[in-house]
C-alpha angles and dihedrals in degrees: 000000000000141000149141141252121216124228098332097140122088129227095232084059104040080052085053094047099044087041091053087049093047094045091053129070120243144211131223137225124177088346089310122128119221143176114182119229113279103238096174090052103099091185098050095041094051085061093049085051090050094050090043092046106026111031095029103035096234101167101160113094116254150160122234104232103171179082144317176221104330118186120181158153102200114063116255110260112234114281150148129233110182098124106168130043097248086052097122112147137037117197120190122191110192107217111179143334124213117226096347116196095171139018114276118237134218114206118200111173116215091239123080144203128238104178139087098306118277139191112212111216114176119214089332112128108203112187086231148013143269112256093231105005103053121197135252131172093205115121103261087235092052085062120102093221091049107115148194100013136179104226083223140102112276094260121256097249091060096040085058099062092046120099100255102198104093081030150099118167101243086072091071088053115158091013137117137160146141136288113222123203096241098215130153116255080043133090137195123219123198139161104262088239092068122108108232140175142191108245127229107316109252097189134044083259140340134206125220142164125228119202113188113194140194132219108239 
């Protein structure tokens, strides 16, 4: 399960949001900034609520266990996140691009993981690793947790928004998915057991926020 809501975030929150980004120090990872969810800040965490219960529909009760602000200029490789057993949605809130000269595109694939979380990196060699999201260089079909796939070549739509550059398109073999326009005011909603992958950048960088929740 996965979709996207149009244009369901305010201004005046996207401004909070970016503000609250731009007010508080990062870190960075692989040339990525960061800035983990404030869970001790009431204020801040009663907007992300609002946006999970009221603009989302989210009924169910749940707890946010994750995850974070994300600004960059490389597209994020495919990976899963999902890092405990109770992980069930992703939410990402686009907040901004620099310079765009295109419209930015989400990937989630059909097929999920179920095993321990992965970043999948192509033929890509890093001299280390990612802290949560290791890395492997397998095929996701050739592993033994990768589930629900199509037996088919990933189909060329979806081939033509990928960075291509750590990729051929036989290592996306027996999957499909959908590739999502990633624009403020929208937000994308996926099962926290989906690969996804951020498609070719289309700015010189962009700023989102991911929220990871549990189902109570």
């Amino acid at each position: 399960m996965h979709y996207s809501l149009k244009n369901i975030i305010s201004n005046q929150i996207l401004d909070y949001l970016i503000n609250y980004y731009d007010s508080k120090e990062h870190y960075v990872t692989f040339g990525m900034e960061k800035l983990s969810i404030p869970y001790e800040d009431k204020e801040f965490m009663s907007v992300i609520d609002d946006i999970l219960q009221n603009k989302i529909g989210i009924n169910e009760k749940y707890k946010v266990i994750g995850d974070n602000y994300y600004r960059h200029s490389q597209s994020y490789l495919p990976h899963c996140d999902a890092i405990n057993d109770k992980a069930w949605l992703n939410i990402v809130i686009p907040l901004q691009q620099y310079n765009p000269n295109g419209i930015q595109k989400f990937i989630v694939f059909d097929q999920k993981w179920l095993g321990r979380n992965l970043t999948w990196a192509g033929n890509l060699q890093l001299a280390g690793d990612f802290s949560s999201n290791k890395k492997t260089n397998q095929r996701p079909v050739d592993g033994e947790f990768f589930k629900d796939g199509s037996d088919k070549e990933l189909p060329e739509n979806l081939w033509n928004e990928f960075n291509k550059n750590n990729f051929d398109k036989d290592y996306f073999y027996s999957m499909d998915g959908t590739a999502y326009d990633w624009i403020p005011g929208d937000v994308i909603v996926f099962e926290s057991q989906h690969i996804h992958a951020t498609g070719k950048m289309q700015s010189l960088r962009k700023l989102g926020l991911s929220i990871r929740v549990e189902k109570l």
